[in-house]
C-alpha positions in Angstrom: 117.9 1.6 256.1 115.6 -1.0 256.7 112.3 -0.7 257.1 112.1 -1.9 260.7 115.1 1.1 261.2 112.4 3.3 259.3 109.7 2.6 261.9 111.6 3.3 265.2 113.2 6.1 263.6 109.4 7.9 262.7 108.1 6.3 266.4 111.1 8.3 267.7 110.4 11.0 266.2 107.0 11.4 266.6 107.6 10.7 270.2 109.7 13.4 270.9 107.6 15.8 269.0 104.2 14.4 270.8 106.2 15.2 274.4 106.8 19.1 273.3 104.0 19.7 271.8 101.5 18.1 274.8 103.8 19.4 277.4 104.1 22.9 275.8 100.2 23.6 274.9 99.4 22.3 278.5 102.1 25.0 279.9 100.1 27.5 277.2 96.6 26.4 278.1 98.0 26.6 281.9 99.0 30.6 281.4 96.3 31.7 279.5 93.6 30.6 282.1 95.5 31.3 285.4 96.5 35.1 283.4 100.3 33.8 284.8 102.3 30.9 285.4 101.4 29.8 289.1 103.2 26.9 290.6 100.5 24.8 292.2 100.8 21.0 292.6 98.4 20.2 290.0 101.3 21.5 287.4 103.7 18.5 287.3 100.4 16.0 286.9 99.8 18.1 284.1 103.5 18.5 282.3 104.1 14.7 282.6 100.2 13.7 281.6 100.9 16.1 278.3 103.7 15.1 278.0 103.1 11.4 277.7 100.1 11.8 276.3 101.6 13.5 273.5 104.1 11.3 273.1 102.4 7.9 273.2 100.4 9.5 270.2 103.0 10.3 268.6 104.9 7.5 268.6 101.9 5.4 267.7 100.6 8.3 265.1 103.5 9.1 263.0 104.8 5.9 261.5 101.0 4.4 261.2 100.3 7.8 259.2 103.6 8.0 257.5 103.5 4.4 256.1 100.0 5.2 254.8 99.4 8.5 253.9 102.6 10.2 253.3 105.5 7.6 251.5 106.1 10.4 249.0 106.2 13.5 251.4 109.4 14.3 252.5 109.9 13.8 256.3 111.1 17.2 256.8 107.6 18.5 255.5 105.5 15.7 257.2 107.3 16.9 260.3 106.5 20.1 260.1 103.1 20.6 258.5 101.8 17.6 261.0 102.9 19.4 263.8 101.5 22.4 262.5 98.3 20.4 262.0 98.5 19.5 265.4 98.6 22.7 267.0 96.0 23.7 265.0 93.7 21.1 265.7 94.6 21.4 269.8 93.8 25.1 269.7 90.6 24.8 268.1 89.6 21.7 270.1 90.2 23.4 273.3 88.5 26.5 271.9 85.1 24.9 270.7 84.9 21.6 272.7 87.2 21.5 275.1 89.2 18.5 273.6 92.9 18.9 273.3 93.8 15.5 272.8 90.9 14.8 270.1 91.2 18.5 268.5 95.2 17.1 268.4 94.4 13.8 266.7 92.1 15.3 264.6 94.2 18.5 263.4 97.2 15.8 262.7 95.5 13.5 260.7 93.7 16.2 258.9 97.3 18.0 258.0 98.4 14.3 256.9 95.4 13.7 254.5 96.2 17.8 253.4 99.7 16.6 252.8 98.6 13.8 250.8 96.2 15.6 248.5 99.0 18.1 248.0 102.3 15.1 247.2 100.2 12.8 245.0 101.6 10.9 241.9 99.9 12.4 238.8 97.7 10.2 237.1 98.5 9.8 233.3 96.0 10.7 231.0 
């Protein structure tokens, strides 16, 4: 595969995982402050602005980060642990600031540097 093919297959990727993940913590964020799911017309602004919110970072996010920071991860891994990252870094953005799309940013790029400290080449001594 070429490395074009690599690029939009990572964007695509990333993009799809950016839409669940924004559209799904919204949904969560939605349900823990209303105590349950209420259908107001606020809640489709806020599925489709998580949604491509998430998305348009992802796209952008993952190949930027995989080309840099994690050539030597394997994708299933940087898949997972990013989005892990991400999570992570939503949650505890919404908790202390009230930043779920920087606490996201944040919490990814913080599980990608994690992920690079953790697959790099030894050095020979």
């Amino acid at each position: 595969m070429s490395r074009v093919g690599a690029t939009a297959l990572l964007a695509g990727i990333g993009g799809v995982v950016g839409l669940v993940l924004g559209t799904s913590l919204l949904v969560a964020i939605q349900v823990i402050e209303d105590g349950a799911f209420s259908w107001d017309p606020t809640v489709p602004f806020a599925l489709l602005f998580g949604g491509t919110v998430g998305a348009a970072v992802g796209a952008i996010g993952a190949p930027m980060i995989t080309w840099l920071l994690l050539r030597r991860v394997p994708l299933n891994r940087a898949i997972i642990f990013c989005a892990l990252g991400t999570i992570a870094g939503e949650a505890i953005g919404v908790a202390t600031f009230g930043q779920l799309v920087l606490g996201g940013c944040v919490g990814f790029v913080a599980s990608a540097i994690l992920l690079r400290i953790v697959y790099r080449t030894p050095t020979a001594v």
